[in-house]
C-alpha angles and dihedrals in degrees: 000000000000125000104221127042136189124262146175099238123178098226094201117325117311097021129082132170146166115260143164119255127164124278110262117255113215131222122224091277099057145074125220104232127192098222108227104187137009131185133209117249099215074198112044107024085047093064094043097049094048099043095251094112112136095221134056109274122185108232122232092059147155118255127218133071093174105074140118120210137186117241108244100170140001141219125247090256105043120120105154106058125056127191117272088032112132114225127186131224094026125156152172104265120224125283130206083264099034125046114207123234083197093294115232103140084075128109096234137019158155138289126189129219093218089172104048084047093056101045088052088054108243114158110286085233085076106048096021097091095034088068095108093068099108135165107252112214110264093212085068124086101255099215084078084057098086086051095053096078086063091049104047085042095054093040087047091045101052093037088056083052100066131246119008104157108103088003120132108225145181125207117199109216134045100204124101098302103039089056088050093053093054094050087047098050088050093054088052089059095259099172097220124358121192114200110210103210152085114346085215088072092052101117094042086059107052090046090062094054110269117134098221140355117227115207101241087204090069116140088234100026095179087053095048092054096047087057088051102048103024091175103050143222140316096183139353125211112200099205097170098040100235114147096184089061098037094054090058089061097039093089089065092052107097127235108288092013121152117248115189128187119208106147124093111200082107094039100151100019109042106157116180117189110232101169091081079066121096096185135029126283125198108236096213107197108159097137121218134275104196095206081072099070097012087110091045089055096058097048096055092047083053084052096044098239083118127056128169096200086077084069104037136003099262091194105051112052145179122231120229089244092070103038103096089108102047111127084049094059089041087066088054087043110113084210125067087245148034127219117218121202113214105195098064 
């Protein structure tokens, strides 16, 4: 085994490279994995990268919370991982030189054995967050792994809202997660759902299951979307955290329907206008835990009903090696993501 790997870092905001950083070493609870494939989060790496994260990150840090890698080696306590097993959203931890943004555009990283920790009794604080590393089905093609953490996120998300089956719906966003939110409330039986975003991301859109795409950029944007959803909403999904764009669209939701923020761009400062409302709304905001759907994912990637080539090209990818420059060439992407492949 070698002693240094390769890795997309974010130096200090606005500047990334690759750069070599050691191989991580693993405690009894946890598993080596060569990490096979990682994906760009137009969300999360963006912030990082340009310093608008909401909370602290130690610069300089590893890039990347969308990844799958094999296991390679195992800790003396691990029970619930073999070699040769593939777990998503692995990634190299940080060292007393690298932080870790959760790590996962490296060559090699770590996987924890949340469940063995926790039936030994060690202190939740330490296998609570690792719980989304999770064993992908073999039998799966692994490249639709990286996609799977949206995707558990989004369907989480929208079943700890409430009823979805028969519901009208607007997401607000057509990147990455507000496709997969779409996709997702379909899925959950949602009867029509509208995506408010880019025109360009029309056809994306529609494949994954939304009725219509709205152009955010419309002059009057609240009229445009009344034309486009006469009957109005059951429930609206911000996926991008923008209040400006979501009050716009308050006046459609009915009377007792369900508004969710996931989105970050607003962290600190989301301000929704409710006095265009003349009845009451219910603000559903009960997070995600993505062990929760993580079986229902798979199966519908096994059905079909999820693909990840409708997010990022999953035959032509990009190595590692050449990835310094990654969020750049995600602008000029024509998907909403990009794969990495972290063995080249």
């Amino acid at each position: 085994m070698k002693e240094l790997m390769r890795a997309l870092a974010v130096d200090s905001p606005g500047r990334t490279a690759i750069r070599e950083v050691p191989v991580p070493r693993i405690g009894a609870y946890e598993a080596l994995c060569r990490i096979l494939y990682c994906a760009t989060c137009s969300g999360t790496d963006r912030h990082i990268r340009d310093g608008t994260f909401p909370y602290p990150i130690s610069y300089p840090t590893i890039l990347g919370h969308e990844s799958v890698g094999e296991v390679v080696r195992l800790g003396d306590r691990v029970r619930y991982f073999r070699v040769g097993d593939l777990v998503t959203k692995v990634g190299a931890p940080a060292t007393d030189s690298m932080g870790s943004a959760w790590g996962g555009f490296a060559e090699y990283g770590v996987a924890r054995d949340f469940r063995a920790m926790q039936e030994d009794g060690l202190p939740a604080g330490e296998w609570a967050w690792p719980r989304y590393h999770l064993v992908w089905d073999v039998t799966l093609d692994p490249r639709q792994a990286p996609m799977a953490i949206t995707w558990r996120e989004t369907q989480s998300f929208l079943e700890r809202m409430g009823k979805i089956r028969g519901t009208r719906g607007l997401v607000i966003g057509s990147g990455g997660v507000g496709l997969s939110f779409a996709a997702c409330a379909r899925i959950l039986g949602a009867g029509d759902v509208t995506v408010l975003g880019n025109p360009a991301r029309t056809d994306r859109a529609l494949r994954v299951g939304s009725a219509r795409l709205v152009d955010h950029r419309s002059a009057d944007l609240e009229a445009a979307l009344g034309a486009s959803v006469p009957q109005g909403l059951d429930w609206i999904v911000d996926s991008v955290g923008n209040g400006a764009t979501a009050t716009a669209a308050l006046p459609l939701l009915h009377a007792d329907g369900m508004f969710s923020v996931y989105g970050m761009d607003q962290f600190n400062g989301y301000s929704l206008g409710i006095r265009r409302l003349t009845h009451s709304i219910r603000i559903r905001n009960e997070g995600y835990a993505e062990e929760e759907t993580h079986d229902r994912v798979q199966e519908s990637v096994r059905s079909g009903a999820l693909r990840a080539d409708a997010w990022y090209d999953v035959d032509t990818l990009l190595p590692l090696s050449q990835a310094g420059n990654l969020l750049e060439r995600l602008d000029r992407n024509g998907y909403p993501k990009i794969l990495v492949d972290c063995t080249r």
